[in-house]
Structures are given as C-alpha cells and as structure tokens.
N, C-alpha and C positions, 0 to 999 in steps of 0.2 A: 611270315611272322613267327617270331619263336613261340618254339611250346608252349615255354613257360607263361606264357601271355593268353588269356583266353579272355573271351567276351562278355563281356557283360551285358545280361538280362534287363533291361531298358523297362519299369514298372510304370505306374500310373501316377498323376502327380495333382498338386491341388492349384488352383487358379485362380480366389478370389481375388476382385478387382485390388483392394489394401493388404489382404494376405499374401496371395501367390507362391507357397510353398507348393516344391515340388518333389516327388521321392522314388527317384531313383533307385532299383532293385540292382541285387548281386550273385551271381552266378558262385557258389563254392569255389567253385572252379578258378575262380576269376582271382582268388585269391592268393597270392603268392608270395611263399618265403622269399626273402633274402638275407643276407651275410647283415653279423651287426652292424650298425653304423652304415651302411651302406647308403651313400644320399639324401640322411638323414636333415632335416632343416637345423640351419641353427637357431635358436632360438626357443626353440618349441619341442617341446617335451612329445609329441602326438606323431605316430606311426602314419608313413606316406603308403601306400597303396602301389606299388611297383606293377600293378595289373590295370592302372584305372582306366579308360575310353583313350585321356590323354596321351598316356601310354604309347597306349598302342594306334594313337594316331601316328606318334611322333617317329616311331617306327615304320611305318607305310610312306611317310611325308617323306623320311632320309631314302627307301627304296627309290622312289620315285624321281629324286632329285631336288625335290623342295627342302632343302638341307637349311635353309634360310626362315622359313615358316617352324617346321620342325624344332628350332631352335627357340624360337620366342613363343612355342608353346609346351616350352618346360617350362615357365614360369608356372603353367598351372601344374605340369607331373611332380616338381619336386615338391610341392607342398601338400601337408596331409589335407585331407578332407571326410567330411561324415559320409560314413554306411551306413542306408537305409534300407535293412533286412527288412522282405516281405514274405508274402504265403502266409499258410498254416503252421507251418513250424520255424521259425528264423534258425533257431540254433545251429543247423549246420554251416550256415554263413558267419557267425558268429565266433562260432568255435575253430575256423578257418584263420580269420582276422585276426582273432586275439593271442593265437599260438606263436601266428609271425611276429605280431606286435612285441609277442612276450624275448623274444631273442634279440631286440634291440632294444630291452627294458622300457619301452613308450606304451603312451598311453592309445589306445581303440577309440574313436570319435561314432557312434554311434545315433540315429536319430530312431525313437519308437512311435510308428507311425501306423495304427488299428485301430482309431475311436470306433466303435459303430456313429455310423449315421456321418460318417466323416463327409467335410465341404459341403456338408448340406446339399445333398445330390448334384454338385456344379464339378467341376472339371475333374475333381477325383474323387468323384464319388465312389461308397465303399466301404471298407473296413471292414472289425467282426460285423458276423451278424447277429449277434446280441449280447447284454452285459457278460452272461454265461462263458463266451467263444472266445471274448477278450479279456477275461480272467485267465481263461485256458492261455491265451496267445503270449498274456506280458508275463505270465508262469514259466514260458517255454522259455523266451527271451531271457528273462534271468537267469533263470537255470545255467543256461548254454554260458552266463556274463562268470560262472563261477567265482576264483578268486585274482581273475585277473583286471587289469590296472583298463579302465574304461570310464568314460564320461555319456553320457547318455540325454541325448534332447529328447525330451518328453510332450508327444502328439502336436506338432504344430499349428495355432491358428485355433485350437478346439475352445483355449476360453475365452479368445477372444472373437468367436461366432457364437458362445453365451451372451458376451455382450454386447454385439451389435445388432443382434436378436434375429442374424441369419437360419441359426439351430431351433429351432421350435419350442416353446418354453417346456413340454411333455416331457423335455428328453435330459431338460438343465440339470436335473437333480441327481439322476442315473450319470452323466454325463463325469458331475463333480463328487463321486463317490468314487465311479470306476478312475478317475484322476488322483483321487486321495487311495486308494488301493494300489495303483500302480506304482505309487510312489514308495508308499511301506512297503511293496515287494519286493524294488530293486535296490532297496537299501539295506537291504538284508544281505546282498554281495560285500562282502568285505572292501572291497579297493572300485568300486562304482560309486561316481557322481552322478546326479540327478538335477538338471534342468527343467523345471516346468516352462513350455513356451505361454512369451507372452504377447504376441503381435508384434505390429510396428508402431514409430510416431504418427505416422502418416493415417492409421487406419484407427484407432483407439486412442484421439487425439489429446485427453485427457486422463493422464495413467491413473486418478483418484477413482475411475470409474472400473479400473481391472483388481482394487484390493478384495473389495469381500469375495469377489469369485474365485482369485487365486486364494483366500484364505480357506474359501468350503472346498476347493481343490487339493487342498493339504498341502497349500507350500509352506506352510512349515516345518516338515516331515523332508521340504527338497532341502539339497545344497543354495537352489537360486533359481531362476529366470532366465529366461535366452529371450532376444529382440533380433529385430528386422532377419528374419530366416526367408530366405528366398527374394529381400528386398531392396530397396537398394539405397536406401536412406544413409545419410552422412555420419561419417563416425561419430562427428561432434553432436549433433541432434541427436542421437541414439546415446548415447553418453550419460546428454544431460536427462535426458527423459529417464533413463536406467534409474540415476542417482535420486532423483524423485520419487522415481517407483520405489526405487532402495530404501529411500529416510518413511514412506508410509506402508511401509511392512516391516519395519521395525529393524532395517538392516541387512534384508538377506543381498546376498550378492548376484552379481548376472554373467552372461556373455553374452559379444556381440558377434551376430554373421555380419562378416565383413565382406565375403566372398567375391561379390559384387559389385560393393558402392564405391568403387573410387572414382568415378564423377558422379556420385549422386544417382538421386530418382531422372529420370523425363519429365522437362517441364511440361506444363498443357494439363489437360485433362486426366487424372488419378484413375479414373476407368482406365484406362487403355495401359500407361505407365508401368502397371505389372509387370507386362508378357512382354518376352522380347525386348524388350525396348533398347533402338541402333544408339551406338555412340556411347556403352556404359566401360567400365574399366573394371580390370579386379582392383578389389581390396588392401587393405594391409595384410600382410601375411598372419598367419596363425602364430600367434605368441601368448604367451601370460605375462608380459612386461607391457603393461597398460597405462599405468601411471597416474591408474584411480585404484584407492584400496576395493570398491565395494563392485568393481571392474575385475571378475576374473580372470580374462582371454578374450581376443579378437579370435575366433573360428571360421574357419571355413564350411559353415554347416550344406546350403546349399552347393551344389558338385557344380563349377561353372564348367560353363558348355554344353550343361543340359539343358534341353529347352525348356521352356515355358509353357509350350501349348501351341496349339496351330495358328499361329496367328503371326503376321510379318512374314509368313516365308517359310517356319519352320515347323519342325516334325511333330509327332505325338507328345504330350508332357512327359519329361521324364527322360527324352529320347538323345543320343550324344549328336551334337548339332559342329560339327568341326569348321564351317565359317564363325559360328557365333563366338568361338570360343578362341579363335585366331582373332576376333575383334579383342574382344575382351584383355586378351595379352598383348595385342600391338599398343590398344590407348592405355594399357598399364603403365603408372610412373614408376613405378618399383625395375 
C-alpha cells in the first residue's frame, strides 16, 4: 500500500435508534496532500480525502484483482466527506486537513462531536467530561480551524436527545449554553461555517418541537442546521421538513446528509432501521446546487462504509466496514 496512504484511527460512534450518528476518528497521519485539482469533484466546492478507508480499500482491491469492485467503490473515494476529529486535542488533525484542503482552495467538512454526557450513555457514549473539558476541547478545535475555509457540524443528535428527553433534564441547561458557546467560538474563525445538528424526520417528527431548544442553543449565532446525519431518510422528506424548520426560525438555512439515503430509511420497525440496515444506497453527491434557496448543500456528513454498530454482521461503530460500503456503491444510481 503506498506510503502515502496510512490508516485511519476507527473512534467511537453514536447509535440511537432515530439518531444513529456515528464518528469516525482521523489519524494525522492519515491525512494527505495532494496536487491541486487533483480528483477534485465537480460540483462541489469541499476537499476529498485522498487518504480515506475508501482509499485504501481501493488499493488492496486493484492488488488483489478485484479491479472490478475497486472500481465502483470510487464512487465513495472521490467524493469529499466529514472529518470527525477526536481526543483531547483535535487540532493536529485539523491542521493536517485544512493545509491540503488550503492548495486546492476547498472547503474542510468537519463534524464537532464532545458533548459531555454524549448519547446518553447508549452506543457512544462519552465526550468531555465536563462543561470545563469541553470549553477546553471546542477552544482547541477552533484554534487549530484558524483562517482557513471550513464548514463545521455541530454535536450530532445533542438537541434532539433534549427533546426527546433521552439526555436527562439536569444536564438540558448546561447542555444548551455549552451549544450556544461553541457556536460564538467557532465563529470567531474568519472563513468557518457553523451547523447546529438538528436530528432527523424520522426521529423529532414535529420540527415545531426543536425551535425553542435550537433557539436557547444559539442558532442564531449559527450559519443553519444539518438533518438526517448518519440517516437515511429521503432527500425530499428532509427537504421539506428543513424548509419548515427554516420558515419557524425565522429563515436560517440548513444541509442535508445525503450520504446514505439513496433508497431511503428500512421499512419495518424504526428501532432496528439505524444500524446497518442491507439494501441502502449512497446519496446524492456533495454539492451546494440544491435548488432550494434556504437548502445549503447535500454533504456527506456521515463517512459511508463506516458501520453502525455491531449489529447485522458488522464491526464496532465507527469501524471501516468494506462489504457494507461495496453495497452501498453497487445500489448507488449515481
């Protein structure tokens, strides 16, 4: 495998049954220049990852002969996807990403993921461990963001386990302060976006129910909102729920993870639908030509081919799963 290709640090991921974001960690290392333009999507303004699992599947696949598999899982290497910097200090992964990104003038896709009290002790559990750790953390994180061109999802899933009253009420308050801080932090970087996550359709079936906690959360202070992040709900359902959520916040804007949903959720039972779930497709690719004004970008927040969780088959959350993710690109229509 070439050098230039190294492994990626496989982290801890989240799993609720309507949430199911998962977060994927990054080795420094893993991070690798390339020549401008080099592979660059069209369409889309966002730096691809020349180091991802993908990658370097796609390279073992062509050693081995699988030159045919190899092939139809560049659908997922050439498009960018979010980096979910973890630990104590992100910045060196950060400052890795954004250097290369910076020579092919694109934008870093970034997801910040350290609530304390995160997932509500269920599949990824974690985070700081107190408001204190995660001031320190999303301090670090900015810092490292300096003045370079990045977009940032903001804590997956956290206010919408305020609202479905998974997170403990003890913790709502701290919860939606340290949300409203991180926001005034990272926008203090000159050339960073700030998404506050706000669930899925599927899981806060009522977006009139996520305003006032995205409002004590300070989305007003964000750019907007991200939806279905790790899920796999339809572009057009996520859409229209966005532009709902959009007109009772007064306008702010969103993006969608697409990552996933190109055929939709698993019918059946929503429990289980999360993880895994066989027979799903990638997305629409990562673009900002949406063709709703208050529709940022379809993103690839979620890394496909990372699993879910142990369940169907597959490995730890967060883990690169290269059957799942050869599905994933075979039922792609793209």
């Amino acid at each position: 495998m070439s050098r230039l290709i190294r492994t990626f640090a496989a982290l801890a991921a989240l799993g609720l049954a309507m949430g199911c974001s998962s977060a994927p960690g990054v080795d420094e290392a893993s991070v690798v220049r390339r020549a401008p333009g080099d592979g660059a999507p069209a369409r889309s303004p966002f730096w691809v990852d020349p180091a991802s699992p993908a990658a370097q599947q796609i390279e073992l696949w062509n050693r081995q002969g699988r030159t045919a598999d190899a092939e139809l899982l560049k659908r997922i290497a050439d498009q960018p996807a979010a980096l979910w910097p973890a630990g104590e200090d992100p910045g060196s992964i950060i400052r890795a990403a954004t250097s290369a990104a910076a020579q092919d003038g694109r934008t870093t896709l970034f997801v910040a993921y350290d609530i304390p009290h995160r997932d509500c002790g269920q599949h990824s559990a974690g985070g700081a461990d107190d408001a204190s750790a995660y001031r320190t953390w999303i301090g670090r994180f900015a810092d490292a963001l300096a003045d370079s061109k990045a977009l940032v999802i903001l804590e997956p899933d956290a206010v919408a386990h305020i609202v479905d009253g998974c997170t403990p009420g003890e913790y709502h308050a701290e919860r939606e302060q340290l949300l409203s801080e991180a926001i005034v932090r990272l926008k203090q970087q000159p050339n960073t976006k700030v998404y506050l996550d706000a669930g899925n359709p599927a899981w806060i079936e009522e977006p009139g129910k996520l305003v006032e906690p995205l409002r004590r959360a300070g989305i007003a202070g964000a750019d907007g909102f991200s939806l279905n992040v790790s899920n796999f709900q339809t572009d057009a359902v996520t859409k229209k729920y966005g532009v709902e959520l959009s007109r009772d916040l007064g306008g702010k804007h969103f993006v969608i993870d697409s990552s996933r949903n190109g055929n939709g959720p698993l019918s059946g039972d929503r429990g289980e639908a999360w993880c895994n779930p066989p027979g799903r497709a990638l997305g629409t690719r990562p673009t900002t030509e949406t063709g709703e004004s208050a529709l940022d970008a379809y993103l690839w927040i979620k890394r496909p081919g990372e699993s879910d969780g142990e369940c169907r088959g597959g490995p730890a959350a967060g883990q690169w799963w290269p059957d799942y993710a050869l599905g994933l690109a075979r039922n792609s229509k793209a």
